[in-house]
N, C-alpha and C positions, 0 to 999 in steps of 0.2 A: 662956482669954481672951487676945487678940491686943494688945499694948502699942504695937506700932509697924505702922500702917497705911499702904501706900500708895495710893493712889486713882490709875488707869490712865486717864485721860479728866476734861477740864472741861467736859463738859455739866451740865443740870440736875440729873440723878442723883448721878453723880460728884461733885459740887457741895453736893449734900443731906446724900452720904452722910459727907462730911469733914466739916461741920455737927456733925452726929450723935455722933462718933465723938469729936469733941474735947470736945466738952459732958461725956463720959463722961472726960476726963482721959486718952485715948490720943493718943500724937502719930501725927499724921497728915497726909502730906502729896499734895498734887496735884501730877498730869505732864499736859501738854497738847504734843498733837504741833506746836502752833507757839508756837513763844517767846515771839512778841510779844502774841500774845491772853493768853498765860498772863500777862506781866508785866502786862497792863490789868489784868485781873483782881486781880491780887495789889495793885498799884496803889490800887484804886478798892474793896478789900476788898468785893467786886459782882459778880458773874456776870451784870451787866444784859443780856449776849444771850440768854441758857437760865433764869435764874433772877433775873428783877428782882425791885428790892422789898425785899432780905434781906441782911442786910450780912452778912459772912465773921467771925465770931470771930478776933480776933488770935490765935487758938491752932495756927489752920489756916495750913500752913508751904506754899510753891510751890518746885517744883523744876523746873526746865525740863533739865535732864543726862539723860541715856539711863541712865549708869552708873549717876549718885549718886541717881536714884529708886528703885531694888532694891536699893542696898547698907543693911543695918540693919536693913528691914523683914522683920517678921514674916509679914505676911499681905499678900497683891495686889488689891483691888477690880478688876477687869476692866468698867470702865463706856464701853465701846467702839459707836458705833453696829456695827448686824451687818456692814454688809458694808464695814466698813472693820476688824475687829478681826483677820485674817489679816495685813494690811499693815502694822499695829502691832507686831502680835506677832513678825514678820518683822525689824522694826524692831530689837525690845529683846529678841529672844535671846540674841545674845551677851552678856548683860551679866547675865543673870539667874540670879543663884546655884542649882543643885541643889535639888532638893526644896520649893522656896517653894511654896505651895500659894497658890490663886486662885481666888476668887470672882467668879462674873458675877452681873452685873448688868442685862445686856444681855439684851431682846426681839426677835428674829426668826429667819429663816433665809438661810442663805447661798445666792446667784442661782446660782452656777458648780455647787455641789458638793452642795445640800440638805443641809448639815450644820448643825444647832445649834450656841449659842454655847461649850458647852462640848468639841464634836467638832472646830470649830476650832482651840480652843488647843489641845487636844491632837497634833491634826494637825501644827499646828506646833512645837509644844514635848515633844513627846513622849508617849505614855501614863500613862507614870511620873509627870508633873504632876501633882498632887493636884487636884482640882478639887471645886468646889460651884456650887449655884446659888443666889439669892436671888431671890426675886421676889413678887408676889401686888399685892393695890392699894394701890399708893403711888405718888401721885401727890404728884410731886415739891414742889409749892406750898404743898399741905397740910401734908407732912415738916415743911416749914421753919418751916411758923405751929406746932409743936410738938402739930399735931390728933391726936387718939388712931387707932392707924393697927396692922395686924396684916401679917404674910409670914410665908413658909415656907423654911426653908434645906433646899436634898434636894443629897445628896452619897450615893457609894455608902460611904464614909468615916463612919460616923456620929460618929466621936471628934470627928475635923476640922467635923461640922453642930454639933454641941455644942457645940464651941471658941467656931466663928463664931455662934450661937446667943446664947452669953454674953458676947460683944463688943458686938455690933448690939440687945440687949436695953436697952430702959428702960421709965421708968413709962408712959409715950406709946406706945411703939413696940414690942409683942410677936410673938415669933419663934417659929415653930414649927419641929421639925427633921419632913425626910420623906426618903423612900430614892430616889422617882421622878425621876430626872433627865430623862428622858425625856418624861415625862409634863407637868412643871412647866415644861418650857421651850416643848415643843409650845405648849402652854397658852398663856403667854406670849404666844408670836411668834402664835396665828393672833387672841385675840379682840383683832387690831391691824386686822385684816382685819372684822372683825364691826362692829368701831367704827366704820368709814368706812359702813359701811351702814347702822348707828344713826346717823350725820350725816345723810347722804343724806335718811332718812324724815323727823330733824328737818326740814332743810330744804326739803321738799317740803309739810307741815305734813300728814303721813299720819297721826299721833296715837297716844295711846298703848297701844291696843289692838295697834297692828300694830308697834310697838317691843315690848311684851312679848312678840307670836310671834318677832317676829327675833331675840328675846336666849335665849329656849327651844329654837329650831329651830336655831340658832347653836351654842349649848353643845351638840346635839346631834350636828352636825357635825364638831365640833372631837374630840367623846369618838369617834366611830367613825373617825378619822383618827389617835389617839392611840393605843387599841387595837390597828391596822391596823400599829404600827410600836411597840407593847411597852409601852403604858404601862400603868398600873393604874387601871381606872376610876374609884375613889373617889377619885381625885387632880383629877377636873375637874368635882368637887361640893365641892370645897375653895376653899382661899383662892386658890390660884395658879390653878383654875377659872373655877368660878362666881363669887367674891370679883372679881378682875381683871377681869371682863367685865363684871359690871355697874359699877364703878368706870367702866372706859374706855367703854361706851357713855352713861353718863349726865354724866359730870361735864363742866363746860362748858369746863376749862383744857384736856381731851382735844384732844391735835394730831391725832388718828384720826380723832375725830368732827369737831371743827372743821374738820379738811380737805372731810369725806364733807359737811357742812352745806353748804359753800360748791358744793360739787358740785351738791348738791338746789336750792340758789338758782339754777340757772345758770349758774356758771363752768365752765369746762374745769380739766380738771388741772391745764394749765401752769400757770394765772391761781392756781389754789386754793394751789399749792405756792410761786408765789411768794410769797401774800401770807402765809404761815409762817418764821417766825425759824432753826426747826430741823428739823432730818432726822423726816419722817413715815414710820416704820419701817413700818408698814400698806401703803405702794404697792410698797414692794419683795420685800416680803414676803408678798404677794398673789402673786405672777409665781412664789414657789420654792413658798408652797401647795398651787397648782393642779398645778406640775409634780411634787408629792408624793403629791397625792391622783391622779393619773392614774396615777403608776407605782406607786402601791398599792392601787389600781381600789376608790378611796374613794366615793362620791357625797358629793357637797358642794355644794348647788345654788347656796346664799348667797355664797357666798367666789367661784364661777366665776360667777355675776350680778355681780359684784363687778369680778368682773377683766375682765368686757366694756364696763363699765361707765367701767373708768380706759382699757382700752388698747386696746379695739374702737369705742370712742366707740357704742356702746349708749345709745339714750336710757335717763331713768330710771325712766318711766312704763312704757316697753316692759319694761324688765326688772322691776320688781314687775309684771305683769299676766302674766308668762309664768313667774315664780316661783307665782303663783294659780292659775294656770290650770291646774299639772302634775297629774298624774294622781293622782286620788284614792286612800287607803291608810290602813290604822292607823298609830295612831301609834307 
């Protein structure tokens, strides 16, 4: 078990996860890559951009130094949107002691490189970096009302999923350890992609008949695309799976679905993504998808309906009718 946490990101997560962590009597502190948002935060004991609602425990300490966020601590929370966590990590290399091992937190994939959130840090920090993943449905609102909530830590480390296993554990909140990093992140980052087209049918008022094919034929997608690049299948009949995907296409705080909803009503992207507070990890992460499932000659019909959808301007009737329409097959 990890005494001294630091949390790399003051988003929602990041945010939940220092919550969590101090409730348990571990000191733990937050870094935000700009000072002044941090000290609002710290301030206003409120994350009211990412996480209204929920005041900060006095126990939760803010650090805004490059250095003095890695100096003491034991363990790194990595709660980075995706395709900012290369420029972070770039950032606070130099200052980052030998061997600290780090935990994502973070869903998607990288636009430039199709690397995972854990193939980044390593990329930049070297292989030697210890790394794990966290993830499954936790949705961050919930965390904080203290809702009975379950994840999975996969690391190829099992000491290190242990460690963080029995940090991140309480009566509310259970942890499972798994080995698939591959698998549990893929997971992650695509049903972010599945959610925007559970919005979409929300918002179009297509019903729940054709939200239950989407979340089946979805999950089904995602495992032949996970397969295709090493994962283990039982890993997306799991929590970081099927757990995560129904979470993110049904719950109503979902920035996936919420964006994909506002879609089905009408809006264009632009309009859908201005009217969101935070990074909707599902539009960028649709663009490294598709460019993952082509250079691994995956079929994915949902996720590329998806992505004509946000950036061919695809009506949305046209693409469910020619999702319908495809050629008849077993299942």
């Amino acid at each position: 078990m990890f005494k001294n946490v630091s949390i790399i990101g003051d988003g929602a997560m990041g945010t939940v996860m220092a919550m969590l962590l101090a409730e348990r009597g571990i000191r733990v502190r937050i870094w935000g890559h700009d000072a002044k948002q941090l000290a609002q935060i710290a301030t206003a004991r409120e994350n009211s951009l990412f996480l209204p609602g929920h005041k900060i425990p006095p126990a939760v300490q803010f650090q805004p130094d490059d250095r003095q966020i890695l100096q003491d601590a034991h363990l790194l929370v990595s709660a980075i949107p995706c395709q900012y966590i290369r420029q972070i990590w770039l950032r606070l290399k130099p200052h980052l002691p030998p061997g600290l091992p780090i935990v994502s937190v973070t869903k998607g994939i990288e636009n430039d490189t199709l690397m995972r959130p854990t193939q980044i840090i390593a990329d930049v920090l070297g292989t030697d970096t210890p790394t794990a993943v966290l993830s499954g449905p936790t949705i961050a609102d919930e965390l904080a009302r203290r809702l009975p909530a379950t994840a999975c830590v996969a690391s190829s480390d099992q000491v290190l999923a242990s460690a963080i296993q029995q940090t991140f554990s309480t009566d509310w909140f259970r942890i499972y350890t798994n080995k698939d990093i591959i698998g549990v992140e893929l997971a992650g980052a695509c049903k972010n992609v599945i959610a925007i087209a559970a919005g979409i049918i929300d918002g179009i008022g297509a019903g729940n008949n054709a939200k239950a094919a989407l979340l089946s034929r979805g999950l089904a997608e995602i495992t032949r695309l996970g397969l295709a690049c090493g994962a283990r299948p039982e890993t997306f009949a799991g929590l970081a799976g099927l757990g995560d995907l129904v979470t993110t296409c049904i719950s109503p705080l979902g920035r996936n679905r919420s964006l994909g909803e506002r879609i089905g009503q009408g809006q264009t992207l632009e309009q859908a993504l201005a009217a969101t507070r935070s990074v909707v990890e599902g539009v960028s992460t649709c663009r490294s998808v598709v460019a993952l499932a082509t250079k691994a000659q995956v079929e994915m019909p949902i996720t590329f309906a998806v992505y004509q959808v946000l950036f061919e301007k695809k009506p949305v009737k046209q693409a469910i009718q020619e999702l319908m329409c495809r050629q008849l097959k077993p299942e």
